[in-house]
N, C-alpha and C positions, 0 to 999 in steps of 0.2 A: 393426492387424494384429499378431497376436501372433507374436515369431520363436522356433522352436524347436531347440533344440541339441541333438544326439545327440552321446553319448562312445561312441567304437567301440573296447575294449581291443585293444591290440597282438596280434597272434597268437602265441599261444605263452605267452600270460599268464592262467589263469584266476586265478578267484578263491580253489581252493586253492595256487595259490601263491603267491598274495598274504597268505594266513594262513600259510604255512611260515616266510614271508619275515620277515612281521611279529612270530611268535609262536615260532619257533626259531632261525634264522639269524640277525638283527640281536640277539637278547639273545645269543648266545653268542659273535658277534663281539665284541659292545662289552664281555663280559665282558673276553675275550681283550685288546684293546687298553688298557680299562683299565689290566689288569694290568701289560702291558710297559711302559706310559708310567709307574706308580707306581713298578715298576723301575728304570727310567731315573732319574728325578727323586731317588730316594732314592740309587739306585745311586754316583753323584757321579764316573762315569767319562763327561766332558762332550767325546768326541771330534767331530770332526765325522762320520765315520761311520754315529756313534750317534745323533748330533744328527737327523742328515739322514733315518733310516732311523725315529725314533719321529714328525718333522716329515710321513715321509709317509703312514706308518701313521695318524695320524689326521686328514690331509688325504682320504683315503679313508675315512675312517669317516663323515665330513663330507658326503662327496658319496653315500657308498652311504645314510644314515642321510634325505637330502635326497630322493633320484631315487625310492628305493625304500620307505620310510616314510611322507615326510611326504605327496610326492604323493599316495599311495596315502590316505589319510588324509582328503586333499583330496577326492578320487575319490569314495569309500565316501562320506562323511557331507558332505552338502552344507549351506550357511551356515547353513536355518532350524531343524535338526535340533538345536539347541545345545551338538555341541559341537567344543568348538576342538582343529584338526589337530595344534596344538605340544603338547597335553596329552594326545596321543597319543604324540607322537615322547619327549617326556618319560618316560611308561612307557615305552613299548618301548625308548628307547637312552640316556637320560640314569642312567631307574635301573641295569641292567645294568652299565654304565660305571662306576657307582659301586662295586657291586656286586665288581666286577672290583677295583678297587682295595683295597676293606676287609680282605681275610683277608693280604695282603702288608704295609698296616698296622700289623695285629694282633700277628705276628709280629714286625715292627722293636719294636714299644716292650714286646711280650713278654722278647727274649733282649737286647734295648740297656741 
C-alpha cells in the first residue's frame, strides 16, 4: 500500500509570496545585515551594546534565512528534482550577505 502525503500551505502564504520573500525581502535584508556586521567588526567600538544588538541582528537573519528560505526551498523542489535547498539558501542569503559587506570594504582600504 502506497502512503500518500499532501502539503497543505499555511493560509495566508501563496506562492507569490514566497517568490517576494525569496527574490526581494531576504537579498535586501542580508544586504542590510551584512553591512552593519562589516561595520561593526571593522568599526573596533566592541561595547556590549553593540555586541549584543549585531549578535541579535544576525541570530535573526539565521532563523528568518531558515523558516522562510530554506524551508521554502524544501517545499518547492523536492529530493529527485536535483536540486539541493542549501544552494538555494546560498543564492538567495549567503550572496547578498556578501554583497552587503563588499562596497564598506572597498571604501576602508580605498581612503586607509
Amino acid at each position: 500500500m502506497r502512503e500518500e502525503t499532501h502539503s497543505i500551505p499555511s493560509p495566508g502564504f501563496s506562492p507569490l509570496s514566497g517568490a517576494f520573500i525569496r527574490y526581494v525581502l531576504a537579498p535586501l535584508l542580508l544586504c542590510f545585515s551584512g553591512f552593519h556586521t562589516t561595520d561593526f567588526l571593522v568599526g573596533g567600538l566592541y561595547t556590549w551594546p553593540e555586541v549584543s544588538r549585531v549578535l541579535v541582528l544576525n541570530l535573526a537573519i539565521l532563523i528568518f534565512s531558515y523558516e522562510f528560505v530554506y524551508k521554502d526551498f524544501i517545499f518547492r523542489y523536492k529530493s529527485g528534482s536535483g536540486f539541493h535547498p542549501l544552494r538555494g539558501v546560498a543564492y538567495t542569503c549567503l550572496f547578498p550577505y556578501m554583497v552587503g559587506s563588499v562596497p564598506l570594504l572597498i571604501l576602508i582600504t580605498r581612503f586607509s
